[in-house]
C-alpha positions as CSV (number, residue, x, y, z in Angstrom):
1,X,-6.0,-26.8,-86.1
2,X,-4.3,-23.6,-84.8
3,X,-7.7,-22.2,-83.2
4,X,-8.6,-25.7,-81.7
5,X,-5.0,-25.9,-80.1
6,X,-6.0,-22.6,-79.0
7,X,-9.1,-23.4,-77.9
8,X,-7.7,-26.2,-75.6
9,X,-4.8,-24.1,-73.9
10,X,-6.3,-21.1,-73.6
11,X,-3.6,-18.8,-75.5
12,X,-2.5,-17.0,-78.3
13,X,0.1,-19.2,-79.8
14,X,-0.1,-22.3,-82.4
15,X,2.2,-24.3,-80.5
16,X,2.0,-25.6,-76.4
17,X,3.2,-22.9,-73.9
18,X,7.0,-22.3,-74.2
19,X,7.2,-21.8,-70.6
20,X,6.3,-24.7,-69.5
21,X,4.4,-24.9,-66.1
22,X,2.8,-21.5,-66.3
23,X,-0.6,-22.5,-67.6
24,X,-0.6,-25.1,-64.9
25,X,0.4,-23.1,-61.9
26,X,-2.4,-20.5,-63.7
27,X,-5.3,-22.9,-64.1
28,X,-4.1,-23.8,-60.5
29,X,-5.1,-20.7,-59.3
30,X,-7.9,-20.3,-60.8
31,X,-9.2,-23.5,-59.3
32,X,-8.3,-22.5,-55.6
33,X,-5.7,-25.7,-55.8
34,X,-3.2,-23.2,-54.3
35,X,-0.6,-26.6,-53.2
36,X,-0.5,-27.2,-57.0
37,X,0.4,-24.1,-58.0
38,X,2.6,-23.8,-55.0
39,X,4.6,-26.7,-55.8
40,X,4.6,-25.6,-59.6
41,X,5.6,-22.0,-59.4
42,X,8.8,-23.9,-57.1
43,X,9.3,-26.5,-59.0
44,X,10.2,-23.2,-61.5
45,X,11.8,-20.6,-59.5
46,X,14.6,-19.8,-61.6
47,X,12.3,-18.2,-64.5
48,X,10.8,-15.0,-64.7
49,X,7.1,-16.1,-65.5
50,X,7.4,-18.0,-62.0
51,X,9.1,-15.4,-59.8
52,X,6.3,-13.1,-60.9
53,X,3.7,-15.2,-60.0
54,X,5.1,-16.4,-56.6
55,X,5.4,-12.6,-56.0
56,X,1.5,-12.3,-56.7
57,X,0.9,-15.5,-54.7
58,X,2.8,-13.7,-51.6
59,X,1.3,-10.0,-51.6
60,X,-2.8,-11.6,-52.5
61,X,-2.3,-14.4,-49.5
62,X,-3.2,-17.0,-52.5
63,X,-2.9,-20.1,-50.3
64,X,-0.5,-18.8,-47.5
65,X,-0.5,-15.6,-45.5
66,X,0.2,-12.3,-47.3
67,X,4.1,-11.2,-46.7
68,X,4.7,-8.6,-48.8
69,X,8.3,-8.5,-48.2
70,X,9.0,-12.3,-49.6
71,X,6.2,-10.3,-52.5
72,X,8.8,-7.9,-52.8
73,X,11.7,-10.3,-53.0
74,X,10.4,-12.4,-55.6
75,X,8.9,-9.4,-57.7
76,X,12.9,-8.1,-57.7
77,X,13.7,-11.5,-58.6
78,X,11.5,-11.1,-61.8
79,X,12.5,-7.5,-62.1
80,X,16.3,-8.3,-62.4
81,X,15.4,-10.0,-65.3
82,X,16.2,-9.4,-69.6
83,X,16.5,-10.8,-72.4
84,X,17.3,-10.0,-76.0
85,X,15.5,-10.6,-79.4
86,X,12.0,-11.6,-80.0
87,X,11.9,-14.5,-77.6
88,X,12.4,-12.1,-75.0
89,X,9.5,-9.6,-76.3
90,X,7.0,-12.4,-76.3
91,X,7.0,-12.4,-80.4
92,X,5.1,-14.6,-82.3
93,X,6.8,-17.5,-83.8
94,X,9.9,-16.6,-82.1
95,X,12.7,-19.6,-80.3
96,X,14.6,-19.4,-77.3
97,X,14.8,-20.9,-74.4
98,X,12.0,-22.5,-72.5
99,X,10.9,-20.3,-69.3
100,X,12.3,-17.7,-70.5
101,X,9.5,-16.3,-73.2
102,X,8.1,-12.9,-72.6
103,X,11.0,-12.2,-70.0
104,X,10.8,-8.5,-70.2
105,X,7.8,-8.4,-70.2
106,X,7.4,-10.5,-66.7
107,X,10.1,-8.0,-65.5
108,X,8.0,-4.8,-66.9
109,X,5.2,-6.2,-65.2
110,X,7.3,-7.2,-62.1
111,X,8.4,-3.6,-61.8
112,X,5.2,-2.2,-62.3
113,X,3.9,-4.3,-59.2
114,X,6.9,-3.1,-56.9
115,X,6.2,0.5,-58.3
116,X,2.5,0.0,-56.7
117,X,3.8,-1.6,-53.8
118,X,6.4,1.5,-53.2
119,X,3.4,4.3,-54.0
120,X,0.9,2.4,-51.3
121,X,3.7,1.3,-48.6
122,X,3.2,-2.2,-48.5
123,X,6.4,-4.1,-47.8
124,X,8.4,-1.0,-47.7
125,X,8.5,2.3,-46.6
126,X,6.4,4.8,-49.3
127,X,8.7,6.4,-51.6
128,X,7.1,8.1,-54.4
129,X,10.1,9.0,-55.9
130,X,11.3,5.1,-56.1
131,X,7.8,4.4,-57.3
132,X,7.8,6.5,-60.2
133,X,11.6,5.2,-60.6
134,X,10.4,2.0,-60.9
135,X,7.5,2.3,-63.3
136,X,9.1,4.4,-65.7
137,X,11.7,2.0,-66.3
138,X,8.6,-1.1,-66.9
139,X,7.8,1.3,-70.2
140,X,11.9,0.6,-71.3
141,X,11.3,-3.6,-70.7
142,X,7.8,-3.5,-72.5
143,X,8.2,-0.8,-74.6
144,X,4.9,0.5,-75.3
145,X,3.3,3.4,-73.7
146,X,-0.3,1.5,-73.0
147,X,0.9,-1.2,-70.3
148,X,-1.4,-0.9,-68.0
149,X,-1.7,-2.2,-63.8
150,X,-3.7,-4.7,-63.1
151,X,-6.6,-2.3,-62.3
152,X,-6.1,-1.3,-65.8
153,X,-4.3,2.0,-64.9
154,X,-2.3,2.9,-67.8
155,X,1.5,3.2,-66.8
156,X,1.9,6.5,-68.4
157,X,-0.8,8.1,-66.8
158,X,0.5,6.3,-63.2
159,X,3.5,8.2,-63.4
160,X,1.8,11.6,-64.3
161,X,0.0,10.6,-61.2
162,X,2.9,10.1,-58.8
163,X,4.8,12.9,-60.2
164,X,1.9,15.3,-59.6
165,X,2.3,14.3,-55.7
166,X,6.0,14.5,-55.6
167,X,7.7,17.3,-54.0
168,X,9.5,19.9,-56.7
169,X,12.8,18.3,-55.0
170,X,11.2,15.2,-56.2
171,X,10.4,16.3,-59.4
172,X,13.7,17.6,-60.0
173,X,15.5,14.3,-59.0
174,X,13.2,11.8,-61.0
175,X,13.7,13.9,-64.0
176,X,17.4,13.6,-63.8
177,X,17.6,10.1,-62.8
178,X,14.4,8.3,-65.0
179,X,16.9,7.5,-68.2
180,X,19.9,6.1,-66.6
181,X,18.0,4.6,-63.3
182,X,18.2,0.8,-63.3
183,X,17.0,-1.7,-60.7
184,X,20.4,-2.6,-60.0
185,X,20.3,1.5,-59.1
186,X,17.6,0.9,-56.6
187,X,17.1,1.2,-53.1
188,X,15.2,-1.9,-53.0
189,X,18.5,-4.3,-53.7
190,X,19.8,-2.8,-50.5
191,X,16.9,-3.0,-48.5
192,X,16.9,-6.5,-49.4
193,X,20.4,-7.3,-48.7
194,X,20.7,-5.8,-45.2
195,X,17.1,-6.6,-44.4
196,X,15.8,-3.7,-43.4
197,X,12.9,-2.5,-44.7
198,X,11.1,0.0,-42.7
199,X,8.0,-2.4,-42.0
């Protein structure tokens, strides 16, 4: 029963999808029914799975025009994000509350997404120091090492990466700052907030 229940919703749990919407907005998608997803990802705004994925919608142009500054606001959104416990890791046979399973990682991946978005310029100004910032701290909300980008760039070499272009002051200020930086620590809550983002 648990691999036709599978079968039908496309996952990896026994029971229906604890945040519910998300496979909808996703088959959505997938379909190119971009006013249903739309409407869905809205209709869930105030969780993380949604906040991602109305940041994806925004910086791909999935059925409106690319903005990558509303991508950026709603990635931070998701970012600003965290839970406790097993619910929050995504853990199987875990309870909490609906919306709200996987939360950190939706926030790691969220991160990761405004790390990439800080590293190619798009939305803000390039700032590899911020980027590296950024993706460093997705391996705390995961934790795992092997979390990879969407073009399946592991996070840990991404950072090697970035670090390898960074400037020695750079260097010297990521090392000090990567264990107690935060999002709440960011530039990006300020660029937000006075609206000035350099693009």
């Amino acid at each position: 029963m648990v691999s036709i229940l599978c079968l039908l919703d496309g996952c990896s749990l026994p029971w229906p999808n604890p945040n519910i919407g998300e496979r909808t907005a996703d088959i959505a998608n997938y379909m190119g029914k971009h006013e249903k997803e739309l409407a869905t990802l809205h209709s869930h705004a105030r969780e993380p799975w949604a906040q991602l994925r109305l940041g994806m919608v925004y910086e791909y142009g999935d059925g409106v025009e690319t903005n990558y500054t509303k991508a950026l606001e709603w990635y931070l959104r998701a970012a600003l994000q965290h839970g406790k416990g097993r619910w929050a890791e995504g853990e199987f046979l875990a309870v909490g509350k609906r919306g709200y399973y996987g939360v950190n990682y939706d926030a790691g991946n969220a991160q990761l997404r405004i790390a990439r978005m800080y590293e190619t310029g798009k939305g803000v100004k390039t700032n590899l120091l911020e980027a590296s910032l950024w993706a460093q701290h997705s391996l705390k909300m995961v934790k795992a090492k092997q979390v990879k980008f969407t073009d399946g760039k592991l996070v840990s070499q991404e950072i090697e990466r970035i670090v390898i272009l960074m400037t020695h002051e750079q260097k010297a200020q990521f090392e000090n700052r990567k264990e107690s930086w935060s999002p709440l620590k960011s530039e990006l809550l300020l660029l937000m907030y006075t609206g000035n983002n350099g693009k």
